[in-house]
C-alpha positions in Angstrom: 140.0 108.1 89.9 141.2 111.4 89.8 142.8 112.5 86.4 145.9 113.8 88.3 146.6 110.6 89.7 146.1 108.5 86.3 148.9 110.5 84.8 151.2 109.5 87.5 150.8 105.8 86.5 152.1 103.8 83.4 149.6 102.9 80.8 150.0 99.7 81.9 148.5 100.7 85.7 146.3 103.6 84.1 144.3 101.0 81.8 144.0 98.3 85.1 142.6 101.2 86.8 140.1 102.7 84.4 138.8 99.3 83.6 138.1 98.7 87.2 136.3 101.5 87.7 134.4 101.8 84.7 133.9 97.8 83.4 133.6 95.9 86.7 131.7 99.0 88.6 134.3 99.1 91.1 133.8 102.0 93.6 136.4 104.7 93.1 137.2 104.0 96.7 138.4 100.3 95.9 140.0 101.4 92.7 142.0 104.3 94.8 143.0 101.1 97.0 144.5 99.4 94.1 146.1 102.0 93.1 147.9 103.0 96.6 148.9 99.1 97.0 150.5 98.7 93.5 152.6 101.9 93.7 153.9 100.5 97.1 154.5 97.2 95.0 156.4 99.0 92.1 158.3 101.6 94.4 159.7 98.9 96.0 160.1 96.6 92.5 162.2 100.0 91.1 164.0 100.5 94.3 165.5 97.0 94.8 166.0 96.3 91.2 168.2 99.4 91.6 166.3 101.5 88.8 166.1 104.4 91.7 169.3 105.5 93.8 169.3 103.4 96.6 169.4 106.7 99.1 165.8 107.8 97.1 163.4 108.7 99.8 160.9 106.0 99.3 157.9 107.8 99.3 159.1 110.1 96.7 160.1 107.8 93.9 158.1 107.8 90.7 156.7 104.7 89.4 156.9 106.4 86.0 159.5 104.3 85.4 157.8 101.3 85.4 157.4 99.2 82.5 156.0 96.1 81.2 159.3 94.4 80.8 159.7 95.1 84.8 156.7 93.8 84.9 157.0 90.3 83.2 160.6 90.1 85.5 158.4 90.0 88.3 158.7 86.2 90.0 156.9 84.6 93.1 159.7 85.6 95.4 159.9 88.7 94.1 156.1 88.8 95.3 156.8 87.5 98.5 159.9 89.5 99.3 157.7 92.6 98.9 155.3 91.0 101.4 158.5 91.0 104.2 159.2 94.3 103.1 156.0 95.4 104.3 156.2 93.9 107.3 159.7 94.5 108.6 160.0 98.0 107.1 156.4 99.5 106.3 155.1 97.9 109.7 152.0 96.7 107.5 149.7 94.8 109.7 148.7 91.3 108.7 145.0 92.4 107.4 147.0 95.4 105.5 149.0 93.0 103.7 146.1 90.8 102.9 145.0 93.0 101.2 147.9 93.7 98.9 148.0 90.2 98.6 144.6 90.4 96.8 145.5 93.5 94.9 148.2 91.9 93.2 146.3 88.8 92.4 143.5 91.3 90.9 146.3 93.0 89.1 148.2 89.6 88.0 145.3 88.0 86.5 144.1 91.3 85.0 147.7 91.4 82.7 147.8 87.7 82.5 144.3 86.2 81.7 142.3 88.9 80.6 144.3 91.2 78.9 147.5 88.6 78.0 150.2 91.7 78.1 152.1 88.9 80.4 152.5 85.2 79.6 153.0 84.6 83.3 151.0 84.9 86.7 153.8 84.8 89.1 150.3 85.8 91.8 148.9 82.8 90.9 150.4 80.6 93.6 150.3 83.4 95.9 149.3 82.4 99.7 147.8 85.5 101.8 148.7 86.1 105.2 146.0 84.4 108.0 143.8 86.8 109.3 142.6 86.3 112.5 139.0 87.0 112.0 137.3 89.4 114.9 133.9 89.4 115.9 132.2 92.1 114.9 131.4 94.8 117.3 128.0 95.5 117.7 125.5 97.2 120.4 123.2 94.8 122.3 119.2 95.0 121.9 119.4 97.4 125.2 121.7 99.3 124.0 119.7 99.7 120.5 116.8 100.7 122.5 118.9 103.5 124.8 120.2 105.0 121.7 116.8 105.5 119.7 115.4 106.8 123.1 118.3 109.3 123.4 117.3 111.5 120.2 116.1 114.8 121.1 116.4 118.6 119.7 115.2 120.2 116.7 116.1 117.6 114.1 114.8 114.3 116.5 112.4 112.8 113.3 115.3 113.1 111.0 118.0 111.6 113.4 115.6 108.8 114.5 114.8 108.1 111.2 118.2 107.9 110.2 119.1 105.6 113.6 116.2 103.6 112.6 117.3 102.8 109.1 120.7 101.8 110.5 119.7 99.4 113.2 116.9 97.7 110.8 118.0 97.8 107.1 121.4 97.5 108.0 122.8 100.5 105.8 126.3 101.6 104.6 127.0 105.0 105.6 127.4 105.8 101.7 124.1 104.1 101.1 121.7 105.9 103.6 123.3 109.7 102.6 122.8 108.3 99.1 118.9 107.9 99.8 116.3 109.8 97.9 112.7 110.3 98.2 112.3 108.6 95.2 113.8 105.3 96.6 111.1 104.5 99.1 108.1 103.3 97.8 104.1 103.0 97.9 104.4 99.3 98.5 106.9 99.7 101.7 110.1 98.8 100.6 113.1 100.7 99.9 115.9 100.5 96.6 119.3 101.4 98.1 122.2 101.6 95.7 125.1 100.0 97.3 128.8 99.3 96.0 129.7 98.9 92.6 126.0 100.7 92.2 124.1 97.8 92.2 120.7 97.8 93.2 118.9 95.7 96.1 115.3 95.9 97.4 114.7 96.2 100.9 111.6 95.7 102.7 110.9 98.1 105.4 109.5 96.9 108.7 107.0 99.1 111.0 109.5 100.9 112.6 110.7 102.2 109.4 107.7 103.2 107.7 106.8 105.1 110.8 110.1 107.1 111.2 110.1 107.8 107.7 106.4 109.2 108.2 107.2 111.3 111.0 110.2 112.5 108.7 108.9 113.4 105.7 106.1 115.4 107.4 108.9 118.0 108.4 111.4 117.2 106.0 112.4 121.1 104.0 110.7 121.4 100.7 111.4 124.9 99.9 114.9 126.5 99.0 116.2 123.5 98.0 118.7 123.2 94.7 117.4 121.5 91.9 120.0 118.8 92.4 118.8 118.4 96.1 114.8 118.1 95.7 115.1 114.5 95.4 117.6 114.1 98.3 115.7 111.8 101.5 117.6 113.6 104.5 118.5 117.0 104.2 121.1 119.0 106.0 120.3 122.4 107.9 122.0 124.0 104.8 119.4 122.6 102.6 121.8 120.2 100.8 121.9 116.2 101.0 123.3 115.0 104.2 126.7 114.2 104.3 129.0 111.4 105.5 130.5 113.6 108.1 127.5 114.7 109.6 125.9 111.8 109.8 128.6 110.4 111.8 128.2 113.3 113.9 124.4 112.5 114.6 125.9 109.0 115.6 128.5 109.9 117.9 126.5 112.3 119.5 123.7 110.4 120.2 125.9 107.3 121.4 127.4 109.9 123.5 123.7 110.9 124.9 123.0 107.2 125.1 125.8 106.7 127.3 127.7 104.6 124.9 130.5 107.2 123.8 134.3 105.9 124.1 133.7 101.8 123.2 134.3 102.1 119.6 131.4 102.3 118.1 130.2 104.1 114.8 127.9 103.9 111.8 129.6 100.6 110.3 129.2 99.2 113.9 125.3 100.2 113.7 125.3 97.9 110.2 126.9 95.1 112.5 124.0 95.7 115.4 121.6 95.1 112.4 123.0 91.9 111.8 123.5 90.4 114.6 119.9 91.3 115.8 118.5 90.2 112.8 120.8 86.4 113.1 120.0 86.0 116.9 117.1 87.7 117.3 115.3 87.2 114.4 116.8 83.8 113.7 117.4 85.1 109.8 118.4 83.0 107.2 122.6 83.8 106.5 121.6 83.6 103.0 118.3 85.5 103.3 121.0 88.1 105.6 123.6 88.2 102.4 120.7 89.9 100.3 119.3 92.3 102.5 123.5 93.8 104.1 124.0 93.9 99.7 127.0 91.4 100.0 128.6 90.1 96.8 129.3 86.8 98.7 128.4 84.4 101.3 131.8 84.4 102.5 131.3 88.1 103.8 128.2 88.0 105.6 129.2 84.5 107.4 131.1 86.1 110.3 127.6 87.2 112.0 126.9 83.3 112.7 128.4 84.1 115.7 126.4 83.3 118.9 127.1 85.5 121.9 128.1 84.5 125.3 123.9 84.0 126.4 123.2 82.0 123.9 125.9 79.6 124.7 125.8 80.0 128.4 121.6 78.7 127.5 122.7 76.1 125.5 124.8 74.3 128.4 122.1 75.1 130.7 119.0 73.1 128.4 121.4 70.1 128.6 119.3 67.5 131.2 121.8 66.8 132.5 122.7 70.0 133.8 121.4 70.0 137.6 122.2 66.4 138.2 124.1 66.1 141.3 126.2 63.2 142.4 124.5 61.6 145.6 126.6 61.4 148.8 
């Protein structure tokens, strides 16, 4: 987190945030998140509780004030008057206040159980909103094919390479900029370091290890910073590739692929991974949960999805599916 932002919280908030970050490996992404859904939750605690003039602008008032005696006030209603307040007047979506629902939980216990600065967990009871739970968006094996086949121009063995890695490891966008030489090894696999910077082991098919060879044989050696030797793909400014451009190389080759304008993006290539890997490859979910560097089962259970073939198959293997009625 940045420093500017700690010394807007109370110690209280500051001390959540910091251990988050720096005890449970949080990513400073996630702890940012906590930190933008808990001022919402005590800019609205200091607003109704009338420690704010009621005509404050609410984006502008300071959770300064906060303290832990506003704090231990704090009651399940309370909790679930904010999550109406959300709705009705911040227009939060149900997956947006899901997610606050789980911050303050987080943030509940942390006081309550861990830390005891409260006698009370007034989150413990609290329900989330249902989710409806989409399906994620994926390309098919055709279009996987179309979009590998698309990559041309002067930087074709580091683009497919990159592709490559997406649609058969299964990356994070963070993960495969975060790559370095280092990482891939004699014995063909690869150590990616994912969220919360834990380490995983993944084993890299043919495709892979032939895309990485083509890669590395033109990858620049020369004129590269000391803090860049190590870096796997390399920009055309001789640094390590960043997020941005490497959701450039997507979009454009989707765009070359024909598949520009239906929504899909880097994450989306992590989903194609899956989903080939669970329908084609007929991958264990569990086996799946190691290799995508998911914390839980939970997460990786929404590619056990079958698509509209498979189940359009199904009813047709049923014997009973051409008998006809005679006249």
């Amino acid at each position: 987190m940045k420093l500017a932002v700690l010394n807007e919280c109370p110690p209280f908030l500051r001390d959540f945030l910091t251990y988050n970050e720096t005890i449970r490996g949080k990513s400073s992404r996630s702890v940012e998140g906590y930190y933008i859904d808990l001022r919402t939750f005590f800019r609205y605690l200091l607003l109704v509780r009338g420690k704010v003039p009621a005509d404050t602008e609410f984006q502008k008032i300071d959770i300064a004030a906060a303290d832990l005696e506003l704090v231990r006030s704090v009651t399940i209603s309370d909790l679930y008057a904010f999550m109406v307040y959300c709705k009705d007047e911040l227009q939060n979506n149900t997956a947006t206040r899901a997610r606050k629902t789980s911050t303050l939980r987080i943030f509940f216990h942390y006081l309550s159980a861990q830390t005891h600065q409260i006698d009370h967990n007034p989150a413990e009871l609290l329900e989330s909103p249902k989710v409806k739970q989409a399906l994620p968006k994926h390309l098919t094996l055709e279009d996987s094919l179309e979009l590998l086949a698309a990559v041309d121009g002067v930087n074709e063995r580091r683009d497919t390479c990159i592709l490559t890695l997406f649609l058969n490891c299964g990356l994070r966008l963070s993960e495969l900029c975060g790559l370095n030489v280092s990482d891939i090894t004699g014995d063909g696999t690869m150590t990616v370091t994912g969220k919360g910077n834990k380490e995983r082991v993944i084993y890299l098919n043919q495709a892979c290890l032939d895309a990485l060879q083509r890669y590395l044989e033109v990858r620049p050696h020369d004129g590269l910073p000391a803090t860049e030797k190590d870096a796997l793909f390399i920009s055309r400014n001789h640094r390590r590739i960043s997020t941005k451009t490497v959701q450039h190389i997507v979009k454009t080759n989707l765009a070359k692929a024909g598949l520009e304008g239906q929504g899909f993006s880097t994450h989306k290539l992590r989903h194609t991974a899956a989903t080939l890997m669970y329908q084609h490859g007929q991958v264990d979910i569990r086996v799946l949960k190691d290799i995508l560097g998911h914390a839980n089962l939970g997460t990786t259970q929404i590619y056990t999805h079958v698509s509209n073939r498979q189940i359009k198959q199904a009813v047709d293997a049923n014997p009973l599916a051409n008998v006809k009625k005679k006249s």
